[in-house]
C-alpha positions as CSV (number, residue, x, y, z in Angstrom):
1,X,-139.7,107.1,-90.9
2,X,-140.3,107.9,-94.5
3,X,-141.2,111.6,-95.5
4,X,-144.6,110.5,-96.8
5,X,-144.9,109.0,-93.0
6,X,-143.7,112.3,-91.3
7,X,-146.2,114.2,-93.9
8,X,-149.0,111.9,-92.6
9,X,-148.3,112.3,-89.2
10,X,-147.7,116.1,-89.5
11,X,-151.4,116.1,-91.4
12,X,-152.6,114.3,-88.6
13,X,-151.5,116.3,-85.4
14,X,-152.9,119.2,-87.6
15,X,-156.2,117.3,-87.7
16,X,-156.4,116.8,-84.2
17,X,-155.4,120.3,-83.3
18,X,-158.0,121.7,-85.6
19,X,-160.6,119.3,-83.7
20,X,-159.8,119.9,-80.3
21,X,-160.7,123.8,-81.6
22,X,-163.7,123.3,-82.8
23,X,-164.7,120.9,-79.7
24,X,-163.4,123.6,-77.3
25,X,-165.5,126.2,-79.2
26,X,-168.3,124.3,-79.5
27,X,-168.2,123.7,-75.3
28,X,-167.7,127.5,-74.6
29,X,-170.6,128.2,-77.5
30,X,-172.9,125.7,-75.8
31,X,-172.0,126.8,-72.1
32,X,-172.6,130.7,-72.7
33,X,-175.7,129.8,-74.7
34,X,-176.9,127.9,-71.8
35,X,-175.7,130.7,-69.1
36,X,-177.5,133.4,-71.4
37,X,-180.9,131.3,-71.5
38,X,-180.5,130.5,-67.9
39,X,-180.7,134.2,-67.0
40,X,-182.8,135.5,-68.8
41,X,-185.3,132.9,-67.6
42,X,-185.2,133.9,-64.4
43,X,-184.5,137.5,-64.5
44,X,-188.1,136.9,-66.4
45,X,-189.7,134.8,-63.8
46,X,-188.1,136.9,-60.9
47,X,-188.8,139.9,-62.5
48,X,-185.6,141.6,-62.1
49,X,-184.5,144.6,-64.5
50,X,-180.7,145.0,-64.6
51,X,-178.2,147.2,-66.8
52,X,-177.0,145.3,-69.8
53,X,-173.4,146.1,-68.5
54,X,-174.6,143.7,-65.3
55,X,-176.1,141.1,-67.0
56,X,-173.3,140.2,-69.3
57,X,-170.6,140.2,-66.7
58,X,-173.3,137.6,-65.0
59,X,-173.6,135.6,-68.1
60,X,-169.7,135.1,-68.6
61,X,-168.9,134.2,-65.2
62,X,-172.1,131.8,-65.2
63,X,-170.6,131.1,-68.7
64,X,-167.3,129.7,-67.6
65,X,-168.4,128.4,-64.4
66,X,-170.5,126.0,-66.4
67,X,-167.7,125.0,-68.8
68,X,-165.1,124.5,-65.7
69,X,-167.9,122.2,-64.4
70,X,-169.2,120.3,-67.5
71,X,-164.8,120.1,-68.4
72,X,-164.4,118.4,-65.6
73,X,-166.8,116.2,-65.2
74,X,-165.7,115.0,-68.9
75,X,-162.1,114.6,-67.6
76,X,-163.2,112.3,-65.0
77,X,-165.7,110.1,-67.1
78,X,-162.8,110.1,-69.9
79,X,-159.6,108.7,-67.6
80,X,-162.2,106.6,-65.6
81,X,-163.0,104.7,-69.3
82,X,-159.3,104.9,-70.7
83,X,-160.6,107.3,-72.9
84,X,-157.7,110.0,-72.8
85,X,-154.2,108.4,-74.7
86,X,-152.0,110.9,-72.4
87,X,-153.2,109.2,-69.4
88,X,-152.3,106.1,-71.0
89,X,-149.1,107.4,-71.2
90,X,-148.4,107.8,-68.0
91,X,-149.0,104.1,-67.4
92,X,-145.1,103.0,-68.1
93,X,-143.8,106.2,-66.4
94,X,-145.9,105.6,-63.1
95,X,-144.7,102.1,-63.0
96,X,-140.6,102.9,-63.7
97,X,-140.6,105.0,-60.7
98,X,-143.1,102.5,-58.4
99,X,-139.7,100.3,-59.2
100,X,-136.8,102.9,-58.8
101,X,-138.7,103.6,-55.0
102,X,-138.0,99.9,-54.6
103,X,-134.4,100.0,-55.8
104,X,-134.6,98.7,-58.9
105,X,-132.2,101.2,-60.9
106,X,-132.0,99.0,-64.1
107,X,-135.5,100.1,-65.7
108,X,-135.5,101.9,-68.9
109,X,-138.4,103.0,-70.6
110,X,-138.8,102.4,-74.2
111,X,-138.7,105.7,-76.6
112,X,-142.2,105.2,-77.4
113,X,-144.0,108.3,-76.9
114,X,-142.8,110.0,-79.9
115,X,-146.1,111.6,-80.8
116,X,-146.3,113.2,-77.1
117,X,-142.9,115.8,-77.0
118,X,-143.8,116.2,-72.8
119,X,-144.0,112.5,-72.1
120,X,-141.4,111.6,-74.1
121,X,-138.9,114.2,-72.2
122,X,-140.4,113.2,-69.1
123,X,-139.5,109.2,-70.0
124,X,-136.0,110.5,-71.4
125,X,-135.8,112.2,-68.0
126,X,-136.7,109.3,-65.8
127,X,-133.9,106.7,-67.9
128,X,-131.3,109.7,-67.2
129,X,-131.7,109.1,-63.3
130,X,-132.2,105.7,-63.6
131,X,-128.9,104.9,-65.0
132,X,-126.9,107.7,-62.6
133,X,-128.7,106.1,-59.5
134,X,-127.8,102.9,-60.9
135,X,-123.9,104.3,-60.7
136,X,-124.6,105.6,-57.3
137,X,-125.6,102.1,-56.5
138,X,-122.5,100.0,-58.0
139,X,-120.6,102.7,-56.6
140,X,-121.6,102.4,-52.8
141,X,-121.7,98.5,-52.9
142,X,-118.0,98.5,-54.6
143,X,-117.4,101.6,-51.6
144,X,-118.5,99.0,-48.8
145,X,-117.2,95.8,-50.4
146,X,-113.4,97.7,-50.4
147,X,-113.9,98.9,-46.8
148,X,-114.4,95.6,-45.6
149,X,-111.6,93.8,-47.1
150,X,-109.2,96.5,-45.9
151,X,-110.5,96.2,-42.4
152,X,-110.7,92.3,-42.9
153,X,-107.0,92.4,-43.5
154,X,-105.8,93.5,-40.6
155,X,-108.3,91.6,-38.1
156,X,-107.0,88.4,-39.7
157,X,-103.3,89.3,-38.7
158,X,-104.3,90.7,-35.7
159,X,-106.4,87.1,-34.7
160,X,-103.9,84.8,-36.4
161,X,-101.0,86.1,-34.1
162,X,-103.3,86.6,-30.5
163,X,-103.9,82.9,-31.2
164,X,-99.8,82.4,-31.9
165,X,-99.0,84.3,-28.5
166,X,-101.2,81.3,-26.7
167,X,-98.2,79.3,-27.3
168,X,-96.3,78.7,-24.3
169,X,-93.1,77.5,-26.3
170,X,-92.4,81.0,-27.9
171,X,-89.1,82.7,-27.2
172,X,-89.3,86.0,-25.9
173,X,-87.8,87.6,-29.4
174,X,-91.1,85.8,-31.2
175,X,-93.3,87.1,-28.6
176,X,-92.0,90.5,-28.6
177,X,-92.2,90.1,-33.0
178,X,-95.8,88.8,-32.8
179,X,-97.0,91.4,-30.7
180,X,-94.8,94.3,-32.6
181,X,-97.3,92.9,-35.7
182,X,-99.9,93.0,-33.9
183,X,-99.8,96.9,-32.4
184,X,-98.8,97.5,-36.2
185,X,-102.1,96.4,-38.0
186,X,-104.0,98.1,-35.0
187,X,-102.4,101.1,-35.9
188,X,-103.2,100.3,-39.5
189,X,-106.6,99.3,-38.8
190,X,-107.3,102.9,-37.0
191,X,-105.6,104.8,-39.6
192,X,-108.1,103.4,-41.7
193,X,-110.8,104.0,-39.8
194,X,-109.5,107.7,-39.1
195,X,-109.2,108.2,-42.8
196,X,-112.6,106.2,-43.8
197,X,-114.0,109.5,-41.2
198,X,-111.8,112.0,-42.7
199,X,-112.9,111.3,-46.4
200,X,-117.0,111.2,-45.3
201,X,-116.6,114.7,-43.4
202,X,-115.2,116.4,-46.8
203,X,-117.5,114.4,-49.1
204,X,-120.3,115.3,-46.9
205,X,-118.9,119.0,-46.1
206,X,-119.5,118.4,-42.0
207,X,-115.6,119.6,-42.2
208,X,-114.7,123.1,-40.6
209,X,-113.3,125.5,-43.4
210,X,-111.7,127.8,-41.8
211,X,-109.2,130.0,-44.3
212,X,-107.0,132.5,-43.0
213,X,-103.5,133.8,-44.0
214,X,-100.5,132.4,-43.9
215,X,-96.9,131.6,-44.7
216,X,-97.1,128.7,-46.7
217,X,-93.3,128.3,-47.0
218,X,-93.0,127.8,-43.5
219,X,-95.5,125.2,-43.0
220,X,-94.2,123.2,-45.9
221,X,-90.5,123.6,-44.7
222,X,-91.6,122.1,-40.7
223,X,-93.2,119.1,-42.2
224,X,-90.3,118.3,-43.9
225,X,-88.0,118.7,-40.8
226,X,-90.6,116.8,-38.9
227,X,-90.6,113.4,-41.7
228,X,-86.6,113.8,-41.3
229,X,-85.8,110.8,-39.3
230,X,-87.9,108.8,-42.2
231,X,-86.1,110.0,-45.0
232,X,-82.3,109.8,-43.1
233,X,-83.2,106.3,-42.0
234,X,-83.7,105.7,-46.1
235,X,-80.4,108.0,-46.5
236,X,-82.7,109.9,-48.9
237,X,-81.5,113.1,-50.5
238,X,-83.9,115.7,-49.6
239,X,-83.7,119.0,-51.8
240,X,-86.2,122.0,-50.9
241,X,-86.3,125.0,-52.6
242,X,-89.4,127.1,-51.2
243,X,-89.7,130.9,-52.1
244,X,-91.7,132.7,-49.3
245,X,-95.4,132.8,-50.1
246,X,-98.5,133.8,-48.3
247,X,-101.6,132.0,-48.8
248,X,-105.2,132.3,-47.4
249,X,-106.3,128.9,-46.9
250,X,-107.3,126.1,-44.0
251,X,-103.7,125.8,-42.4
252,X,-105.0,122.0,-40.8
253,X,-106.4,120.8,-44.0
254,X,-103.7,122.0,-46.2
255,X,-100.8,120.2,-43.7
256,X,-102.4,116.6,-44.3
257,X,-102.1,117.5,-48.3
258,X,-98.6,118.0,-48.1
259,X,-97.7,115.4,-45.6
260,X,-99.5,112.6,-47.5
261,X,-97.3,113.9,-50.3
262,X,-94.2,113.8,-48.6
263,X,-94.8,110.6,-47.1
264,X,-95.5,108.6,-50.1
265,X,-92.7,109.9,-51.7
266,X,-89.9,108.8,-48.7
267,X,-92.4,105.7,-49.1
268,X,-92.0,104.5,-52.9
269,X,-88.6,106.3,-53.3
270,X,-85.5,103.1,-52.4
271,X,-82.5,104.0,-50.3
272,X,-79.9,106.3,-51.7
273,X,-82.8,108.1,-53.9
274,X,-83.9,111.9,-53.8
275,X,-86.6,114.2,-53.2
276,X,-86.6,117.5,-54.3
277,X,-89.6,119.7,-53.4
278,X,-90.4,123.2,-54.9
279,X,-92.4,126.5,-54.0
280,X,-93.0,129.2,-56.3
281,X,-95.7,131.8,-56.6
282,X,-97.3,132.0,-59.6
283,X,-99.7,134.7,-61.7
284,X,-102.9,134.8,-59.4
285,X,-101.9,131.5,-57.4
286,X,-99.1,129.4,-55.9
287,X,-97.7,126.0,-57.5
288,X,-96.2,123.5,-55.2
289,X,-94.3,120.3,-56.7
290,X,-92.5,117.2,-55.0
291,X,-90.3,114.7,-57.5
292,X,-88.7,111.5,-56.3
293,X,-86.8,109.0,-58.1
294,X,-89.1,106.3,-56.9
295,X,-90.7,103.1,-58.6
296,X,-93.0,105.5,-61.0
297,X,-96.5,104.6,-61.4
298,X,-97.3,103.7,-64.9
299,X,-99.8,105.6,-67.6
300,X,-102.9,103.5,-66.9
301,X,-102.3,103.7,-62.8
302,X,-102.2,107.3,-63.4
303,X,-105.7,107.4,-64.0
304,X,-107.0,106.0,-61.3
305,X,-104.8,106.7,-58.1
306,X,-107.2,109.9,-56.6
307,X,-110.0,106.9,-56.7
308,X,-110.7,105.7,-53.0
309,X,-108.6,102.1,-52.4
310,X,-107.2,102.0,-55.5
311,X,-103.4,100.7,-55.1
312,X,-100.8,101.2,-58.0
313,X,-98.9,98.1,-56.5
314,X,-101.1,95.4,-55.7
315,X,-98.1,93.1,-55.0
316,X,-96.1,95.4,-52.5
317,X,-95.1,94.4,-48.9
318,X,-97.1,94.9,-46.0
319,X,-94.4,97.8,-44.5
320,X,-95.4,99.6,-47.6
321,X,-99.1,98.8,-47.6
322,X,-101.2,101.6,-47.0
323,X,-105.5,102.1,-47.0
324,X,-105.2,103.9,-50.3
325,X,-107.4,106.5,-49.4
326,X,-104.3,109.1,-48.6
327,X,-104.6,110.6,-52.4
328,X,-108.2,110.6,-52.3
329,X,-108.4,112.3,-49.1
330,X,-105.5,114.8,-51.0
331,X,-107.7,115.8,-53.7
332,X,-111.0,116.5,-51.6
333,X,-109.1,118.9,-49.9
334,X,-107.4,120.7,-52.9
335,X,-110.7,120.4,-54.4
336,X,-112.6,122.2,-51.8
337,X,-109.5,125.1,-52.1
338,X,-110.6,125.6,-55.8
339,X,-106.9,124.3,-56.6
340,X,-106.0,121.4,-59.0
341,X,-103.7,118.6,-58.9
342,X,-101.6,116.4,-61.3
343,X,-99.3,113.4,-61.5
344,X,-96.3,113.1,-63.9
345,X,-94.8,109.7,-63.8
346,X,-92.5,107.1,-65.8
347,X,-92.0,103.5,-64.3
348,X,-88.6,102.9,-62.8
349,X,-87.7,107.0,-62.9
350,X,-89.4,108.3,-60.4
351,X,-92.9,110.6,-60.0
352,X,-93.9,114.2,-59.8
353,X,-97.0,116.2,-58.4
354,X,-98.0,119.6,-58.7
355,X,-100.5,121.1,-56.5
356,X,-102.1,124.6,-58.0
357,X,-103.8,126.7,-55.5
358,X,-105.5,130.0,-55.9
């Protein structure tokens, strides 16, 4: 808009401002007039003598009575004819949300009410949670879409090898090898379940938090002990160095954190490799890292593996396949202990995370 525009515009709102005064004045003026004549009338006919003190505080409230009444009805006649541009307005805006309520999330509204600052906002407003419930939307149909292939996965194994075991011609070594597959993906298939639970109690916070004292140290050192036969059977080095600390935290929640950790290092780390995990209290809070010389996860993976399902290895065997919700059940957690987490990682040299808690 040119300034000559803006100048004409700002001459007109001026316009219209100075109207509206002199129509409002002009009501009130006609509305106490009428009160006042009213009044006297029939304090004249009724013969009524009153202090003047009396009779004005009878006027003004008969006064603005009559405008509320005479304002009113005007309203009313005006929005009835389309007379009013602000109800107008409000066209557009009541039909965006008549189609939001129906899930239709990809309605914008056009920035057309320039000249009105309240609707405008109110239209800016309305686009605003269009588009986030429009990323709620994508979100929970990608949510459900991801938890049915990953249960589909394992039903199909599950089905394919029942039907297998009808076959009276199997060996007993293939029968016992189909049915070693099978009670695998069932595990699978109720990990993922237990995990799909898991990750809706924290998100929803239907999760006890229950935060009490203690030593951290020793928690971390007894899962290690108890994920030894995993990381001997690798003939993985495993180097811990944990200085005694003392933390006030949920002791359950805190254990599936650090086991999810350990395990997808032993996981992702090849025979002969190392682990080294480290304690250390910090100023005002406690830093826990675990490093392996595993595959690495590469920059771009990096940015995405606290996401629910997301894989760094799309192409990795089915012993090493797991729901990929481990890492986003890991941050919830830290998350709801005000901590923070990171990933440090080079492909081929291995990966480290650090876990900061309060």
């Amino acid at each position: 808009m040119n300034e000559h525009g803006s100048r004409h515009n700002k001459f007109r709102h001026r316009l219209y401002g100075f109207a509206w005064f002199l129509g409002v004045l002009g009501i009130l003026t006609a509305m106490f007039t009428f009160s006042f004549l009213l009044t006297s009338y029939i304090y004249r006919v009724a013969g009524l003598h009153m202090s003047l003190l009396l009779v004005q505080i009878i006027n003004s409230l008969m006064g603005l009575l009559f405008t509320g009444l005479f304002v009113s009805a005007a309203s009313r006649i005006a929005q009835a004819r389309g007379w009013v541009p602000e109800r107008r307005g409000f066209g557009p805006i009541i039909t965006a949300l008549e189609k939001i309520a129906q899930g239709d999330f990809s309605i914008r509204l056009d920035n057309e009410f320039e000249d009105n600052r309240m609707i405008g906002e109110l239209a800016n407003t309305i686009n605003k949670m269009a588009l986030e419930l429009n990323q709620m939307e994508n979100m929970r149909q990608e949510f459900i879409s991801n938890v049915s292939h990953e249960i589909q996965s394992p039903l199909t194994s599950i089905r394919g090898f029942a039907q297998a075991l009808e076959n009276d011609e199997l060996s007993i070594e293939e029968r016992h090898h189909y049915l070693s597959i099978i009670e695998n993906e069932s595990t699978r298939l109720s990990r993922i379940t237990e995990d799909l639970l898991k990750l809706a109690s924290l998100e929803a916070d239907h999760l006890r938090f229950e935060p009490k004292p203690y030593r951290l140290d020793k928690q971390i050192r007894s899962l290690i002990l108890t994920c030894e036969p995993q990381w001997t059977e690798k003939q993985i080095e495993m180097e811990a160095d944990l200085q005694v600390v003392t933390i006030t935290a949920d002791e359950d929640l805190l254990s599936q954190v650090w086991l999810n950790l350990i395990h997808n290092s032993i996981k992702f780390t090849p025979e002969k490799g190392m682990i080294k995990v480290t304690l250390q209290p910090q100023v005002g809070r406690i830093e826990f890292k675990i490093s392996d010389t595993g595959m690495g996860i590469s920059v771009q993976d990096q940015l995405h593996i606290f996401e629910r399902f997301y894989k760094t290895d799309k192409s990795r065997t089915r012993s090493k396949e797991g729901s990929g919700l481990g890492l986003s059940i890991v941050k919830k957690i830290i998350d709801l202990h005000q901590g923070t987490i990171h990933v440090e990682s080079e492909v081929g040299k291995g990966t480290t995370f650090t876990v900061s808690l309060p």
